[in-house]
C-alpha positions as CSV (number, residue, x, y, z in Angstrom):
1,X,0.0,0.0,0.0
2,X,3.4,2.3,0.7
3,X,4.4,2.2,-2.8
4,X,1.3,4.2,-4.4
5,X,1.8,6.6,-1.8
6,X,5.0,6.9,-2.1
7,X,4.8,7.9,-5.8
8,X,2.1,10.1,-5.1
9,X,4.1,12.2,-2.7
10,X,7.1,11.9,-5.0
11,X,5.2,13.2,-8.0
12,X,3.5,16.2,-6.5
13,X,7.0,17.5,-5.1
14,X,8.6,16.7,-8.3
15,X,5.7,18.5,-10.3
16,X,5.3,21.6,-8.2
17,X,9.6,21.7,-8.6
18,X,9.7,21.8,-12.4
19,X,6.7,24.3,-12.2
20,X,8.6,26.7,-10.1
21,X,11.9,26.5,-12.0
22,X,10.1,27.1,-15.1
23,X,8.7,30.2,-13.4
24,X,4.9,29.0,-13.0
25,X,3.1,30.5,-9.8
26,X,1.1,28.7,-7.3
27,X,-1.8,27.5,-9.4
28,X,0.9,26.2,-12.3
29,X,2.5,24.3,-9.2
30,X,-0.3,23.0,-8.2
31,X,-1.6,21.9,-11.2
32,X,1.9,20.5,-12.2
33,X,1.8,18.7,-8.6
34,X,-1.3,16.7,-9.3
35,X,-0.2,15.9,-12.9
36,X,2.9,14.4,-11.9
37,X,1.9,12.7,-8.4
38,X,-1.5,10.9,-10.6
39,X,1.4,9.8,-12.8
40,X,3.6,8.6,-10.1
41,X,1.0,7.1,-8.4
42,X,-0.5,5.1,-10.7
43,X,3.3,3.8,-11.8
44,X,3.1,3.3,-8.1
45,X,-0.3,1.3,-8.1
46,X,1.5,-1.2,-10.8
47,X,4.3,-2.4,-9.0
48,X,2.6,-3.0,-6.3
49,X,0.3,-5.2,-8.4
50,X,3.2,-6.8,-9.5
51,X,5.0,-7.0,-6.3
52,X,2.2,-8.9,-4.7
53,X,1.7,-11.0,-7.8
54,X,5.1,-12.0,-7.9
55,X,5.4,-12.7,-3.9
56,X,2.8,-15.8,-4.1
Protein backbone atom coordinates (compact mmCIF):
# COMPACT_ATOMS: atom_id res chain seq x y z
CA UNK A 1 0.00 0.00 0.00
CA UNK A 2 3.38 2.32 0.70
CA UNK A 3 4.41 2.24 -2.77
CA UNK A 4 1.35 4.19 -4.42
CA UNK A 5 1.76 6.62 -1.79
CA UNK A 6 4.98 6.93 -2.10
CA UNK A 7 4.83 7.87 -5.81
CA UNK A 8 2.06 10.07 -5.12
CA UNK A 9 4.10 12.23 -2.72
CA UNK A 10 7.10 11.94 -4.96
CA UNK A 11 5.23 13.15 -7.97
CA UNK A 12 3.53 16.16 -6.55
CA UNK A 13 6.98 17.48 -5.10
CA UNK A 14 8.62 16.67 -8.26
CA UNK A 15 5.74 18.50 -10.26
CA UNK A 16 5.32 21.60 -8.24
CA UNK A 17 9.60 21.74 -8.61
CA UNK A 18 9.66 21.84 -12.40
CA UNK A 19 6.68 24.31 -12.24
CA UNK A 20 8.56 26.74 -10.06
CA UNK A 21 11.87 26.49 -11.97
CA UNK A 22 10.13 27.06 -15.08
CA UNK A 23 8.70 30.22 -13.40
CA UNK A 24 4.91 29.00 -13.00
CA UNK A 25 3.08 30.53 -9.79
CA UNK A 26 1.11 28.72 -7.35
CA UNK A 27 -1.79 27.54 -9.39
CA UNK A 28 0.89 26.22 -12.29
CA UNK A 29 2.52 24.27 -9.19
CA UNK A 30 -0.33 23.01 -8.18
CA UNK A 31 -1.56 21.87 -11.23
CA UNK A 32 1.85 20.47 -12.17
CA UNK A 33 1.83 18.68 -8.56
CA UNK A 34 -1.26 16.73 -9.33
CA UNK A 35 -0.24 15.94 -12.88
CA UNK A 36 2.92 14.44 -11.90
CA UNK A 37 1.88 12.73 -8.39
CA UNK A 38 -1.45 10.86 -10.55
CA UNK A 39 1.41 9.82 -12.82
CA UNK A 40 3.63 8.60 -10.07
CA UNK A 41 1.04 7.07 -8.43
CA UNK A 42 -0.49 5.12 -10.74
CA UNK A 43 3.29 3.76 -11.81
CA UNK A 44 3.08 3.28 -8.11
CA UNK A 45 -0.29 1.29 -8.08
CA UNK A 46 1.48 -1.21 -10.81
CA UNK A 47 4.26 -2.37 -9.01
CA UNK A 48 2.61 -2.99 -6.30
CA UNK A 49 0.35 -5.17 -8.35
CA UNK A 50 3.19 -6.77 -9.55
CA UNK A 51 5.03 -7.01 -6.29
CA UNK A 52 2.15 -8.89 -4.68
CA UNK A 53 1.70 -11.03 -7.81
CA UNK A 54 5.08 -11.98 -7.85
CA UNK A 55 5.43 -12.72 -3.92
CA UNK A 56 2.83 -15.81 -4.09
Amino acid sequence: MILPLTGLLIGAILGAWRARRHGGGAADMAQWGAAHGVALGVVGLFLLLLVSRLAG
